[in-house]
C-alpha positions in Angstrom: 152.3 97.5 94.2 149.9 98.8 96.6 149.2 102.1 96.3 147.1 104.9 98.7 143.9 104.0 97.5 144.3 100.5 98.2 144.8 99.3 94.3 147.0 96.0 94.8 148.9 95.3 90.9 151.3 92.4 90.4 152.8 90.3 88.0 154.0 86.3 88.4 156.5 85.1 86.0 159.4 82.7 85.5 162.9 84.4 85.1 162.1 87.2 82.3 159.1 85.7 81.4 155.6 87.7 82.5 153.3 84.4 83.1 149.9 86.4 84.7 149.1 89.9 86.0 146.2 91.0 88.8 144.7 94.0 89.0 142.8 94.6 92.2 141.1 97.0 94.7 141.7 95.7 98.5 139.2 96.7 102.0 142.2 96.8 104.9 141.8 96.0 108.7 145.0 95.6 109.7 146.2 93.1 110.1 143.5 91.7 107.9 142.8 92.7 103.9 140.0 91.4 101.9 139.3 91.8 98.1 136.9 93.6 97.0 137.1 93.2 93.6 139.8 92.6 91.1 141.0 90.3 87.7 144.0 88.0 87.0 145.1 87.8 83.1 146.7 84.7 82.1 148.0 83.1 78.5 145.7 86.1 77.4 142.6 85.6 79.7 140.9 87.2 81.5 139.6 86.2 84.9 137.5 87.7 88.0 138.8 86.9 90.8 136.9 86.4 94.0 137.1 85.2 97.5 140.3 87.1 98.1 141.2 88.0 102.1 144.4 87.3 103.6 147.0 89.3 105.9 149.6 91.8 105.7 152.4 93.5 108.2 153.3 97.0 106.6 157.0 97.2 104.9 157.2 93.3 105.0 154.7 91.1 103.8 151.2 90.8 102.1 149.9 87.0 102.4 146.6 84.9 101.4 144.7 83.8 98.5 141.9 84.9 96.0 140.1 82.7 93.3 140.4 83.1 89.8 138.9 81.2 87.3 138.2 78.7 89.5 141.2 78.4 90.6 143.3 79.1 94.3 145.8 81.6 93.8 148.2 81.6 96.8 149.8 84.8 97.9 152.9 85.1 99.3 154.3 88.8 98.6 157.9 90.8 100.2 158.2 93.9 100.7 161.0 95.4 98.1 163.3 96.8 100.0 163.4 99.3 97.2 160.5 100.8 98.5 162.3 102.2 101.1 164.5 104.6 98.4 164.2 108.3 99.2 162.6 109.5 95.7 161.6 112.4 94.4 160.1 113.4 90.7 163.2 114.4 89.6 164.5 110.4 90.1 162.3 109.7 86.8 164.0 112.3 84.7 165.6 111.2 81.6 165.1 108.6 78.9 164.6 104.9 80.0 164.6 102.0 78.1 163.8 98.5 76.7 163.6 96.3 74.0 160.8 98.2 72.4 160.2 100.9 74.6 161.7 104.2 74.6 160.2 106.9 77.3 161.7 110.4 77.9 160.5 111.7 80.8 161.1 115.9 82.0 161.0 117.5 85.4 157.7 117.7 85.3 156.9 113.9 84.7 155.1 114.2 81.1 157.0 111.9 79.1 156.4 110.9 75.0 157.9 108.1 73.9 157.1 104.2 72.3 155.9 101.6 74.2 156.0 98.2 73.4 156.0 99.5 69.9 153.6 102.0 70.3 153.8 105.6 70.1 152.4 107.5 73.4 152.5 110.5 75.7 151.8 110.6 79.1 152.7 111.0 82.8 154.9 109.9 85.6 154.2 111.4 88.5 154.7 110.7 92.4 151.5 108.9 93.8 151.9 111.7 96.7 153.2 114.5 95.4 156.0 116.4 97.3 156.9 113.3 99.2 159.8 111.1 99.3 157.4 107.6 98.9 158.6 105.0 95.9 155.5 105.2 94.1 154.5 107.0 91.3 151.2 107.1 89.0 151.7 106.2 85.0 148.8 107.5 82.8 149.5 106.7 79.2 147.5 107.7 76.1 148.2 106.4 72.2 149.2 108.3 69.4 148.2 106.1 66.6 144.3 104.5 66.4 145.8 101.0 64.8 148.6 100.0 67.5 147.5 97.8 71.1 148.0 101.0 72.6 145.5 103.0 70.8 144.6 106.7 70.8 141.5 108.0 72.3 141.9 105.5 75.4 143.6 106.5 78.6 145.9 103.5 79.7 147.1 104.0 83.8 148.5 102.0 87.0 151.1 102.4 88.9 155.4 102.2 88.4 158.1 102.2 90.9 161.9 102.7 90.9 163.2 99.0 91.7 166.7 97.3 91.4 168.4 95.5 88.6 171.1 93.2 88.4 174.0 94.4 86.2 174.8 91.3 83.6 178.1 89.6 84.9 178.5 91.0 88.5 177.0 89.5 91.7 177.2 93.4 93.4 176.0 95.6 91.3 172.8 97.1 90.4 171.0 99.7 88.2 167.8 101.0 88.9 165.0 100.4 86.7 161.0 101.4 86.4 159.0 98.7 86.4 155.4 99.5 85.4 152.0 98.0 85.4 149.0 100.0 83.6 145.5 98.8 82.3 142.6 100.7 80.4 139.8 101.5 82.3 137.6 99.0 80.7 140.5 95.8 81.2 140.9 95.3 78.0 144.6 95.9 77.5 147.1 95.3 79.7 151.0 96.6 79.8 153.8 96.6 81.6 157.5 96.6 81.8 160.7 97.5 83.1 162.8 100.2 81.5 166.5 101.0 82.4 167.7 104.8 82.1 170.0 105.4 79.6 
């Protein structure tokens, strides 16, 4: 996700399984990008990453490489053709689920909920408000000092309405929010993808 401040979030994994995330803050000159400053988290790491640059072409492709932990990470991302879903704030409305995450989210885009166990309220709003864009901004506080997802620290990134494949069938597809949020301070890191219910 790339959002209007040029924060670029991603995760990597294998089928279902989350292998490293990357939180990052991107200079563009089209067609050119270069990294200003950003982290990879992997098997529970931590990393800075560095010497990041690379292309993009807008609503196809972003392409190149950064370093993390000494390390070449390749980039190679799509474009979702999700993106391209006329959205509005109401789209979010309702309660969306997964294992271990319940959120019920009103009109307005507050939700309260669990999250990964947790209980938390918060906000899902649209990144630009009153438009039709695919992007919205997550903002999550605790409700309980002892849980990952503690009170007193604001947890936010960035979610999107995305496509999942209904078990058993080849054509058909739910949408889902798939979300990617961080304290300020990097310490704890969450994401998901929760199905409406």
């Amino acid at each position: 996700m790339v959002d209007p401040a040029n924060n670029i979030s991603y995760l990597s994994g294998i089928f279902t399984v989350v292998t490293s995330t990357f939180f990052g803050i991107a200079a563009p000159a089209e067609p050119n990008w270069t990294l200003t400053s950003g982290f990879e988290s992997t098997g529970g790491f931590r990393y800075t990453a560095t010497s990041g640059s690379g292309t993009y072409s807008a609503k196809q492709s972003l392409n190149g490489s950064y370093v993390s932990n000494g390390q070449t990470v390749n980039l190679a991302l799509n474009y979702d053709p999700a993106n391209a879903l006329a959205v509005t704030q109401s789209s979010v409305t309702g309660t969306w689920t997964q294992s271990g995450t319940t959120l019920t989210i009103d009109a307005a885009g507050g939700f309260t909920g669990n999250l990964s166990g947790c209980g938390v309220t918060g906000t899902l709003t649209l990144t630009t408000p009153g438009s039709n864009k695919n992007l919205y901004t997550m903002t999550v506080s605790g409700t309980t000092s002892t849980c990952l997802l503690a009170s007193g620290t604001t947890y936010s990134g960035n979610a999107a309405i995305t496509f999942l494949p209904v078990t058993g069938s080849t054509t058909l597809y739910q949408r889902s929010i798939v979300y990617l949020i961080k304290a300020a301070d990097n310490s704890v890191i969450a994401y998901g993808q929760v199905t409406k219910q």
